[in-house]
C-alpha positions as CSV (number, residue, x, y, z in Angstrom):
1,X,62.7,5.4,164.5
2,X,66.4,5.6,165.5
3,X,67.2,8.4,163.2
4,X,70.3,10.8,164.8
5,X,68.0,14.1,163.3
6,X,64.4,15.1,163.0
7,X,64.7,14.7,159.1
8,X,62.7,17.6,156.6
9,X,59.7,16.2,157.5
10,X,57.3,18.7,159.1
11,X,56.9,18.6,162.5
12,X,54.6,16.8,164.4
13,X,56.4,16.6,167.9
14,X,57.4,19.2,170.2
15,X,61.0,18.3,170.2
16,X,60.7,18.5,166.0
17,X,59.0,21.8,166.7
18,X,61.2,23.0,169.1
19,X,64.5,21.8,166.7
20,X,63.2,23.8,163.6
21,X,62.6,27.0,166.2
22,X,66.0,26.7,167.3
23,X,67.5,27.1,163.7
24,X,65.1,29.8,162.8
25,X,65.8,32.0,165.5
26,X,68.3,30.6,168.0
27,X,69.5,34.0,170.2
28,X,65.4,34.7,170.9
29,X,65.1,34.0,174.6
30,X,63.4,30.6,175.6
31,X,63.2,30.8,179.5
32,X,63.7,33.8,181.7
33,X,64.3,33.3,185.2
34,X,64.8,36.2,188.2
35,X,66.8,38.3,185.5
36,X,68.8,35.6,184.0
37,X,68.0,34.5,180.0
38,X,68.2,31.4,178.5
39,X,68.0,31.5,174.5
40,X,66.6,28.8,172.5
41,X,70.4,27.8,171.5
42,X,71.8,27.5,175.0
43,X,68.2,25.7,175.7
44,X,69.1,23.2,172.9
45,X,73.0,22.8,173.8
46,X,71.8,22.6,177.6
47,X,69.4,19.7,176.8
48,X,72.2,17.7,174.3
49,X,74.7,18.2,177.0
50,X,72.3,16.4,180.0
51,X,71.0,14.1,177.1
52,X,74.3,12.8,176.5
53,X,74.9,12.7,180.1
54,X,71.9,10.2,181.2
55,X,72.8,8.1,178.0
56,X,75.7,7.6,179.2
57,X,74.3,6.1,182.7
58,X,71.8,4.1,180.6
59,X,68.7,5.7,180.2
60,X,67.3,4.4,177.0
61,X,64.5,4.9,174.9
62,X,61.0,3.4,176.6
63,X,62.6,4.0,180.3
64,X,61.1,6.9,183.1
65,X,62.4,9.4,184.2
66,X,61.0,10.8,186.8
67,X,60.9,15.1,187.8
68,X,60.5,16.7,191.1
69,X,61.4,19.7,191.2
70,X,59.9,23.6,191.5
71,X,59.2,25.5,188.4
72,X,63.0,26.2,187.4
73,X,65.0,26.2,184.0
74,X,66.8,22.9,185.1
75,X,63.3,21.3,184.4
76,X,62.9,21.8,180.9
77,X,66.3,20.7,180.0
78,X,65.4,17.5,181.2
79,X,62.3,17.2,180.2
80,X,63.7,17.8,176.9
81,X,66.4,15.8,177.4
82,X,64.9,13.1,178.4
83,X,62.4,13.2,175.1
84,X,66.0,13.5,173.2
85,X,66.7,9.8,174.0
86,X,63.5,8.6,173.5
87,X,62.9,8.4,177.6
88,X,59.0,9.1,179.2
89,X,59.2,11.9,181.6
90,X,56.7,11.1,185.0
91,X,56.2,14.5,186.7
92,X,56.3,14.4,190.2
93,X,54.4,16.7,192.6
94,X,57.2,19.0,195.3
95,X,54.9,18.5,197.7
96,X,55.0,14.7,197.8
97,X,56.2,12.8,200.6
98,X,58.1,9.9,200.8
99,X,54.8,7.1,200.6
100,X,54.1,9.0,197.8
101,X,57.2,8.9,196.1
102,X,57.7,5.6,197.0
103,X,53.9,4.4,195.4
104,X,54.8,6.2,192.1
105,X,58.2,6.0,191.5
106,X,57.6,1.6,192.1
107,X,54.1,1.6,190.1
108,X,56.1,3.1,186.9
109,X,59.2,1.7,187.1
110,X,61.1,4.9,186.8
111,X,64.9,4.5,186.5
112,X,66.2,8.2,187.2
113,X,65.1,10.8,189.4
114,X,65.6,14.4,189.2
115,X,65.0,16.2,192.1
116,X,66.2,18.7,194.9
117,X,69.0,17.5,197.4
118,X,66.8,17.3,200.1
119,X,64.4,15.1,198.4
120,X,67.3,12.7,198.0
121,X,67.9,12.5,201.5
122,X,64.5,12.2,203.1
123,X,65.4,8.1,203.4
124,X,64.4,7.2,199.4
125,X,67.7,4.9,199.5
126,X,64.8,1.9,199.3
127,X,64.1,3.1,195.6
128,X,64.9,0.8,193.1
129,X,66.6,3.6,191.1
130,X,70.3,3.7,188.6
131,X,70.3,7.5,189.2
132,X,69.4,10.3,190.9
133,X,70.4,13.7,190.1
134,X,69.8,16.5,192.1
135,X,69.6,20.5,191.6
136,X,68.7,23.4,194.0
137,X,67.2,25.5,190.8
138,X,69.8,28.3,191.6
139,X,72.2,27.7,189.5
140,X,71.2,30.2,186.7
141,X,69.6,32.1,188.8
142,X,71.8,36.0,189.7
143,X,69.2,37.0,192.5
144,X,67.8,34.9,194.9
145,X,64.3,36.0,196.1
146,X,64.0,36.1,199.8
147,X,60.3,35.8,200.3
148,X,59.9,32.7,198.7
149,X,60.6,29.4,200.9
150,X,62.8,27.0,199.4
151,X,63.8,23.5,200.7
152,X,67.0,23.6,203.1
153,X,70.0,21.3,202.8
154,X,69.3,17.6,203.2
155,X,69.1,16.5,207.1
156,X,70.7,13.7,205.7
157,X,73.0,12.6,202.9
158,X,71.7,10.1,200.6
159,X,72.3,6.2,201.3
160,X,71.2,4.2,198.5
161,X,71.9,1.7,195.7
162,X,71.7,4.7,192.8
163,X,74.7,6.9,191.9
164,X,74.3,10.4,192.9
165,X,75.3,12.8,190.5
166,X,74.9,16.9,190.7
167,X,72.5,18.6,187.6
168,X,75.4,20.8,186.7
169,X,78.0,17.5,186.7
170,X,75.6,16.3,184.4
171,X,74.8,19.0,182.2
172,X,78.7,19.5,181.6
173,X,79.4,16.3,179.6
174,X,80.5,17.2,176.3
175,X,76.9,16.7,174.0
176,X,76.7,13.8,171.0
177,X,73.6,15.3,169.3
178,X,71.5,13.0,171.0
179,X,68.0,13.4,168.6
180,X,66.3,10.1,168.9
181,X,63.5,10.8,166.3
182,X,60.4,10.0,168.7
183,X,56.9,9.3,166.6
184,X,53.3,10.8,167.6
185,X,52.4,7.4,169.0
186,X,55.4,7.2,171.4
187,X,54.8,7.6,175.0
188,X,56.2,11.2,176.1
189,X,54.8,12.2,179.4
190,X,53.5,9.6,182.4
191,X,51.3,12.3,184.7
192,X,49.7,10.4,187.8
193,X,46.0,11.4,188.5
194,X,43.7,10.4,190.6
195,X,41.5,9.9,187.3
196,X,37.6,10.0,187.4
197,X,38.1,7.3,190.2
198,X,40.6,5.0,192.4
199,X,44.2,5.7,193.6
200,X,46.8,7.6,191.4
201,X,47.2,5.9,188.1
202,X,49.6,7.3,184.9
203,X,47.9,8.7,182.0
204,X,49.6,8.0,178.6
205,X,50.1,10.9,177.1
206,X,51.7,10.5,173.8
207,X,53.9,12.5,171.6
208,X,51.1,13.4,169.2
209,X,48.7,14.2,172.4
210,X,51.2,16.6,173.5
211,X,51.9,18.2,170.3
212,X,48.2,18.9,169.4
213,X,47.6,20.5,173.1
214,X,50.4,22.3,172.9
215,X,50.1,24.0,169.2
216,X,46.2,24.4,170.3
217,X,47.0,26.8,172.9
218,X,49.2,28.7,170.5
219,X,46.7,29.0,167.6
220,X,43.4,29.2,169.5
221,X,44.9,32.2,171.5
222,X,47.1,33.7,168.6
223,X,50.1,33.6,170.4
224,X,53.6,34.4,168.7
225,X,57.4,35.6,169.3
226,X,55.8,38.9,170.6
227,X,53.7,36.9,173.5
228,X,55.4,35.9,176.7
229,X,53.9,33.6,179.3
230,X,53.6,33.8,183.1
231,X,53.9,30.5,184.4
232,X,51.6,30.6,187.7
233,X,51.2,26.6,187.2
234,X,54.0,24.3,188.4
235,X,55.3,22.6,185.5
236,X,54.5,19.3,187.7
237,X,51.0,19.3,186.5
238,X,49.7,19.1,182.6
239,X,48.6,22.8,183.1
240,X,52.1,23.6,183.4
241,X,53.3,20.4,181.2
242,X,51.3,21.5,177.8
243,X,50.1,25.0,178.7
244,X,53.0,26.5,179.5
245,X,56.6,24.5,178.5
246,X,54.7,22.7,175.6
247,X,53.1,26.2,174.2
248,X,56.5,27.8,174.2
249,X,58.7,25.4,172.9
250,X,56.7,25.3,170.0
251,X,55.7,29.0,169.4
252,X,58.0,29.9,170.3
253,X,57.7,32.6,173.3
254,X,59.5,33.3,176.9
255,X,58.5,31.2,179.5
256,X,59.2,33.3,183.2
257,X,59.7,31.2,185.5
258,X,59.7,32.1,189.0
259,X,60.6,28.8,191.6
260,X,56.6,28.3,193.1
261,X,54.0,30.7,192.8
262,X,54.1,33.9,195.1
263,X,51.7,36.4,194.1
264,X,53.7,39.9,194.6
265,X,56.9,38.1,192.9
266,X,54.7,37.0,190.6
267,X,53.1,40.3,189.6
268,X,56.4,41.9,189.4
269,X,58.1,39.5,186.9
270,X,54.7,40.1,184.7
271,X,55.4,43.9,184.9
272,X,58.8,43.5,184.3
273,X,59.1,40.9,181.5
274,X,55.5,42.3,179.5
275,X,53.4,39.2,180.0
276,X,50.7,38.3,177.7
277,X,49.0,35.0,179.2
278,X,48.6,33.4,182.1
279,X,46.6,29.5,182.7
280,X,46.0,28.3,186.0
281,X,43.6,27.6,189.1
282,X,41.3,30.0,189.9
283,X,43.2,30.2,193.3
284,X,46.0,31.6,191.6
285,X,43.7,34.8,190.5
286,X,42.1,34.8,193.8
287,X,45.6,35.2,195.6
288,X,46.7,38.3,193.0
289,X,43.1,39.5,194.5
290,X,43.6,38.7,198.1
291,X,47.0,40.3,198.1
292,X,46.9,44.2,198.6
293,X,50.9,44.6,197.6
294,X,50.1,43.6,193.6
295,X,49.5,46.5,192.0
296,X,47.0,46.5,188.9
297,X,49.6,48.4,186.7
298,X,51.8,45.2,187.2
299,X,49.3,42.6,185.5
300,X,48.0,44.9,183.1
301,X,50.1,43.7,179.9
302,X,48.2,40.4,180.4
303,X,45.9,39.5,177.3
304,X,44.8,36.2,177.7
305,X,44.3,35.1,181.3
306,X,42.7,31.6,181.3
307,X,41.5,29.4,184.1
308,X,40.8,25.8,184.8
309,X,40.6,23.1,187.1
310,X,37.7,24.3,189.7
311,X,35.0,26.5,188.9
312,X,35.3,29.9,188.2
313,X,33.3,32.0,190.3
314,X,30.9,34.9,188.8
315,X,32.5,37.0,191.7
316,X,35.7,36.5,191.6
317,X,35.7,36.9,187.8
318,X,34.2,40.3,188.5
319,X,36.2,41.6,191.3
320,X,39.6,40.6,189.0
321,X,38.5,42.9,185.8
322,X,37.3,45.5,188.7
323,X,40.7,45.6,190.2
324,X,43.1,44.5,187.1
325,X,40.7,45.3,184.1
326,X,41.3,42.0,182.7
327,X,38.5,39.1,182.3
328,X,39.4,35.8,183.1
329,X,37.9,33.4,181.2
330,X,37.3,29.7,181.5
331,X,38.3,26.7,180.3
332,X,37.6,22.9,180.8
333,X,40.3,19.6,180.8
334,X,41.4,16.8,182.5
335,X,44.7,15.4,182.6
336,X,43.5,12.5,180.4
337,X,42.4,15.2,178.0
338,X,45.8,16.3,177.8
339,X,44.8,19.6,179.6
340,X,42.0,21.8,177.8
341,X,39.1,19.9,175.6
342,X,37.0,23.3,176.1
343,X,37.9,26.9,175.5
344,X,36.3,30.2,175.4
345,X,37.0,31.3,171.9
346,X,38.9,35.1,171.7
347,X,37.0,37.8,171.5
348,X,33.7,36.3,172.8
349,X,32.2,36.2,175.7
350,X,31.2,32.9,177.3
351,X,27.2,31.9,177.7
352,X,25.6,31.8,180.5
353,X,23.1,29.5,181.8
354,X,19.3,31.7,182.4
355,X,18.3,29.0,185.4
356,X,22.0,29.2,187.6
357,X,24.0,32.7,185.9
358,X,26.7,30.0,185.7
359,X,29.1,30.6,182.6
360,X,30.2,28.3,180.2
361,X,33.5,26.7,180.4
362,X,33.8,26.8,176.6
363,X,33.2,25.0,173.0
364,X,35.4,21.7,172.4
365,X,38.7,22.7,171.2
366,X,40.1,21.9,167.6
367,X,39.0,18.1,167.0
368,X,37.6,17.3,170.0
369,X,33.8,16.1,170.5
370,X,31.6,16.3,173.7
371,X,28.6,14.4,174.3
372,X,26.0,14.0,177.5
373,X,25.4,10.6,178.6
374,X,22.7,9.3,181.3
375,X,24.0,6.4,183.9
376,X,22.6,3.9,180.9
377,X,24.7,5.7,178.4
378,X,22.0,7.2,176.9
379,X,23.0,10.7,175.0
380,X,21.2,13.6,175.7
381,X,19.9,16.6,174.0
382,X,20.5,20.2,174.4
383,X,20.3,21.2,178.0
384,X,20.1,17.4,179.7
385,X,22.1,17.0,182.5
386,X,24.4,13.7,182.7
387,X,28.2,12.9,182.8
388,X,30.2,14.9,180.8
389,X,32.5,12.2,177.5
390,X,35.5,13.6,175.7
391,X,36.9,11.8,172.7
392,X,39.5,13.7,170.6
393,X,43.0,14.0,169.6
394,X,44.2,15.1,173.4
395,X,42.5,12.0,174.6
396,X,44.9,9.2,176.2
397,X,44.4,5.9,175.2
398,X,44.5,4.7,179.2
399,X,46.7,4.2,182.2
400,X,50.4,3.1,182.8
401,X,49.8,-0.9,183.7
402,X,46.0,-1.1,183.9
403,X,44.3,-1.9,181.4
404,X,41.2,-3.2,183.4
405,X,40.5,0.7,184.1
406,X,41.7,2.0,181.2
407,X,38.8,0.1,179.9
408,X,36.2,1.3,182.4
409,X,37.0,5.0,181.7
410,X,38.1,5.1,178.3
411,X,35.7,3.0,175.8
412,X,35.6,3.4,171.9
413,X,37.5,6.5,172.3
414,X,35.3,8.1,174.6
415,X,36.9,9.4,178.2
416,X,34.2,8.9,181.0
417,X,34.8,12.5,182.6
418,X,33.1,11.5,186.3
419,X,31.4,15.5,185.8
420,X,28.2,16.3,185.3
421,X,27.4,18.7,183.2
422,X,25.2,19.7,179.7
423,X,25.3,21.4,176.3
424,X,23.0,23.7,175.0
425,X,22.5,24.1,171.2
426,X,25.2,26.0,170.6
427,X,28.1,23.6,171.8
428,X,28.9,25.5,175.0
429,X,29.5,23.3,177.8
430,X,27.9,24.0,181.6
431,X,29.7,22.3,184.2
432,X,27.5,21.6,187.2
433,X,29.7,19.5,189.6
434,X,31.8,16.7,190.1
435,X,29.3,12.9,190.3
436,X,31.9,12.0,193.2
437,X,31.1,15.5,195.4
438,X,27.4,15.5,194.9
439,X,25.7,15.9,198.8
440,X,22.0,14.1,198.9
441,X,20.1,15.8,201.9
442,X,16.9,14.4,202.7
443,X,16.7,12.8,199.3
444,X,17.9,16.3,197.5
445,X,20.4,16.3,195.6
446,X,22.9,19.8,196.3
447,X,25.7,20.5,193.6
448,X,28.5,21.8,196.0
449,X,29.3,24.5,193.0
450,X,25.9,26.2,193.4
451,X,26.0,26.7,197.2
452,X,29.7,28.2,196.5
453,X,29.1,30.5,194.0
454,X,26.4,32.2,196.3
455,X,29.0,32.3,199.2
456,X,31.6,34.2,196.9
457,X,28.9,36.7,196.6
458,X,29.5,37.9,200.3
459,X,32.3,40.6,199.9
460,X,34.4,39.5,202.9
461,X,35.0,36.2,201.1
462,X,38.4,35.5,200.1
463,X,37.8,31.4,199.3
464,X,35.3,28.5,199.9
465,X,34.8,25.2,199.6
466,X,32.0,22.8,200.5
467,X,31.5,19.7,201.0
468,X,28.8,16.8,202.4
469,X,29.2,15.8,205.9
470,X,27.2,12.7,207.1
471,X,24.1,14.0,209.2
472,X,22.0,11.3,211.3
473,X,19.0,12.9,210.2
474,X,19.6,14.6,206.7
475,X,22.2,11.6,205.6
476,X,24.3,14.4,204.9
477,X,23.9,18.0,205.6
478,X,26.1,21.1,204.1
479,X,29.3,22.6,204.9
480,X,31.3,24.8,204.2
481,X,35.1,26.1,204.7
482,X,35.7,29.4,204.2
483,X,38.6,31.8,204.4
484,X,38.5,35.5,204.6
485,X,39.5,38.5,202.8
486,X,42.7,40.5,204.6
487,X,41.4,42.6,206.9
488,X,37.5,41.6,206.4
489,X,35.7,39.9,209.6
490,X,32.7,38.1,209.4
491,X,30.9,34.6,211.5
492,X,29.7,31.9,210.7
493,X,26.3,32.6,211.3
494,X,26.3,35.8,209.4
495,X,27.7,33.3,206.4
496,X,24.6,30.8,206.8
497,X,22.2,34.0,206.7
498,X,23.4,35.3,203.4
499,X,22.8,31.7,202.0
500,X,19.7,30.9,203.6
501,X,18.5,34.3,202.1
502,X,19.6,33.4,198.4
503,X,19.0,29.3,198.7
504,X,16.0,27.1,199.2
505,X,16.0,26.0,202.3
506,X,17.7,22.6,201.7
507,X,20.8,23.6,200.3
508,X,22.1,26.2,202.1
509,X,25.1,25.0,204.1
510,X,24.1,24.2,208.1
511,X,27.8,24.5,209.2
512,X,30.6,26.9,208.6
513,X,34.6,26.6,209.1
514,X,36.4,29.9,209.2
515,X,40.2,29.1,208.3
516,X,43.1,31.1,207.1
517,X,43.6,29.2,204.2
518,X,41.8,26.3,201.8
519,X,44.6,23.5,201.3
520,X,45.1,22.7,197.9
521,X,47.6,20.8,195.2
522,X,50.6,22.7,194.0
523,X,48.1,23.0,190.6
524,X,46.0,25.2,193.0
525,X,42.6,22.9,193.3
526,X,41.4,22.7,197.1
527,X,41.8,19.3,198.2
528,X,38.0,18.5,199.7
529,X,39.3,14.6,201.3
530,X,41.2,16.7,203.4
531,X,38.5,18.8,204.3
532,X,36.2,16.0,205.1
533,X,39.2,14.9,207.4
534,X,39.0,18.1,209.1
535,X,35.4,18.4,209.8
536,X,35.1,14.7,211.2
537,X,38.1,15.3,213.1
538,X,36.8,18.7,214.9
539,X,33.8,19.5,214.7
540,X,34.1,22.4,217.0
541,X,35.7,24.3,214.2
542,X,32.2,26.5,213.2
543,X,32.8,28.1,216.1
544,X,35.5,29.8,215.5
């Protein structure tokens, strides 16, 4: 276990993978980032050097280390750092505040904290933390881009009880070979959910987890030295964990890296560095749609352009190969799934359910098993509806520090998704919504995905999102937020007749929001609890 080198044994970690890469090919470029390489060598001295560096101020093998920071280079040098020494990594969200910091940072005990300057200031000197180390994401970089926003100078230095140390001080120690010989079973990443139910809770995703996500994406897709991914997820979220650092660490590939996602900057590091893949949010497609500056030439090298996370509508799948010539095609995880448990194999296109026109999100990936369960646990047959159970090698075996849930959600292996969904009798999974978001209207039950998809269908609509809003008549009645194309006008009313037309009469949505934009995570999935905040807090906004 405390072996100083990975040993001939054949891989089955990243960091193994990602050792036997480096000494196959070490000048092939690892991470490219606004016209600055990184090969895998200077990837591998990088992470000894910052290893050696947080072993030095304690970190040990078993202890957190929590990362919040934008989707820069200095990221996976510690993530890989921290794996070095044996250390969990907790991914942070950019966008959280300091309650939220505070929640996660005390639930899992981290003991470090990497992060931007100003996150160190914002008053997080009550943090029972040894370290903190900080790091604009400029360093390597040669241009700075000036229409992306970035984070200004702390308002305040830092007063705390950790020592404050600069990414680069750190990354300068002179490296020990650090290679603490991690096993599948080890604990390797800590990403907080919201899970199926509750407040934010840490899945345990393991070594092995990680490892079989990541080389699943690589085989399932084909991918190789010749490939080069576009990373449109932030590496804060198991998208951008597994999907996109995992994948090419172990292929291995370039992984572009661009700060946060900006859809013209984007598009033009896809053009210029030859892009092959792409996973992420269908929001993320929708804004390369919505924006008339991205040129089609500059996505066309993309192959393999995957998306997860919400539903992927008909239209917008339509519109995309329209304008881009490139199909997107679905896919299906959770973050206690270690991202995907469904793909769309290569090659084929994905069924599609007669009754809705919905697609499928996918078959289970490689060793991973799906069944349809009523609320007695019951299984179903081929093309029941009931909540959607996972079990599998990306399965987690719980939470951090609850094992009272962990049993609720996870039991005999099986992950209790919260969705409802059904197979038919070829293994391809229909997702029809989430349990949680289903409205019940005069006794009906309304899938918010159905009443979506036939909103997308109106050609001024850029994104929507709908929820249930309680209704002292209905229980609940329909609405919808909606934000249009550029340049496209449309009302509300004209919104309700298009659904009316194409619904029965009890779904279509009674109330429509015009806004400029949906809010959603950094991960790009529109956050509906802040929607139901908006409509109960104005409800004059369908008149707008």
């Amino acid at each position: 276990m405390h072996g100083s080198g990975v040993g001939g044994a054949e891989p089955d970690t990243i960091p193994a993978r990602f050792a036997a890469v480096v000494a196959e090919d070490p000048d092939r470029t690892a991470i490219h980032y606004f016209g600055h390489d990184v090969s895998l060598r200077a990837l591998d001295r990088w992470a000894d050097a910052v290893a050696t560096g947080l072993h030095e101020a304690g970190l040990r093998p078993g202890d957190r280390l929590a990362i919040m920071l934008q989707n820069v280079p200095e990221y996976v040098a510690a993530v890989l750092a921290a794996w070095r020494l044996g250390a969990v990594v907790v991914p942070l969200n950019p966008m959280y505040t300091a309650r939220e910091l505070t929640t996660v940072i005390g639930d899992c005990g981290a003991r470090v904290l990497v992060c931007h300057p100003a996150t160190a200031g914002a008053g997080l000197g009550h943090l029972a933390l040894d370290l903190i180390v900080v790091t604009d994401g400029w360093t390597l970089a040669r241009r700075r881009e000036p229409r992306l926003s970035r984070p200004g100078p702390a308002s305040e230095p830092y007063a705390g009880p950790a020592r404050l140390v600069a990414f680069e001080e750190l990354a300068a120690t002179d490296p020990a070979g650090h290679r603490f010989q991690v096993r599948p079973g080890d604990l390797a990443i800590l990403p907080y959910t919201s899970g199926t139910t509750g407040p934010p809770k840490g899945a345990r995703v393991t070594h092995g987890n990680a490892f079989h996500q990541a080389c699943l994406f690589r085989d399932w897709f084909g991918l190789g030295g010749r490939d080069a991914l576009l990373a449109v997820s932030p590496l804060s979220h198991i998208t951008g964990l597994i999907a996109h650092l995992g994948v090419c660490l172990v292929t291995p590939m370039p992984l572009v890296l661009a700060y946060r996602f900006h859809p013209e900057v984007m598009a033009e590091l896809c053009a210029e560095r030859s892009c092959t893949v792409a996973v992420g949010a269908i929001t993320i497609f929708t804004a390369f749609l919505g924006t008339a500056a991205v040129r089609p030439e500059s996505l066309r090298s993309l192959r393999h352009v995957v998306s997860g996370g919400a539903p992927v509508p008909r239209a917008v799948v339509e519109a995309f190969r329209e304008r881009f010539g490139i199909s997107i095609v679905p896919t299906y995880g959770l973050t206690e799934t270690t991202s995907s448990s469904h793909l769309v194999p290569v090659g084929v296109e994905p069924a599609v359910d007669p009754a809705s026109g919905a697609p499928a999100v996918g078959v289970p990936v490689t060793g991973a098993r799906t069944r349809i369960v009523d609320p007695a646990g019951r299984v179903l047959g081929p093309g029941e509806a009931g909540e959607i159970e996972l079990s599998g090698p990306g399965v987690v075996d719980g939470y951090w520090a609850r094992p009272e849930e962990s049993a609720a959600v996870i039991r005999d292996g099986w992950l209790r998704t919260g969705d409802v969904g059904f197979q038919d009798a070829d293994g391809w999974l229909f997702v029809v919504d989430r349990l949680k978001d289903m409205i019940i209207a005069s006794g009906f039950k309304i899938w918010p995905r159905e009443v979506e998809d036939v909103l997308y269908e109106h050609p001024t609509v850029r994104e929507c999102a709908v929820i249930g809003v309680p209704d002292d008549y209905r229980g609940e009645t329909v609405a919808a937020f909606v934000s249009l194309r550029e340049g496209a006008r449309a009302t509300p009313e004209e919104l309700i007749e298009h659904c009316r037309a194409r619904m029965a009469a009890y779904k279509y949505p009674r109330v429509i929001h015009l806004l400029d934009g949906l809010p959603k995570t950094t991960s790009g999935k529109v956050l509906r609890r802040e929607l139901r905040a908006l409509a109960t807090r104005d409800t004059s906004l369908g008149e707008t």
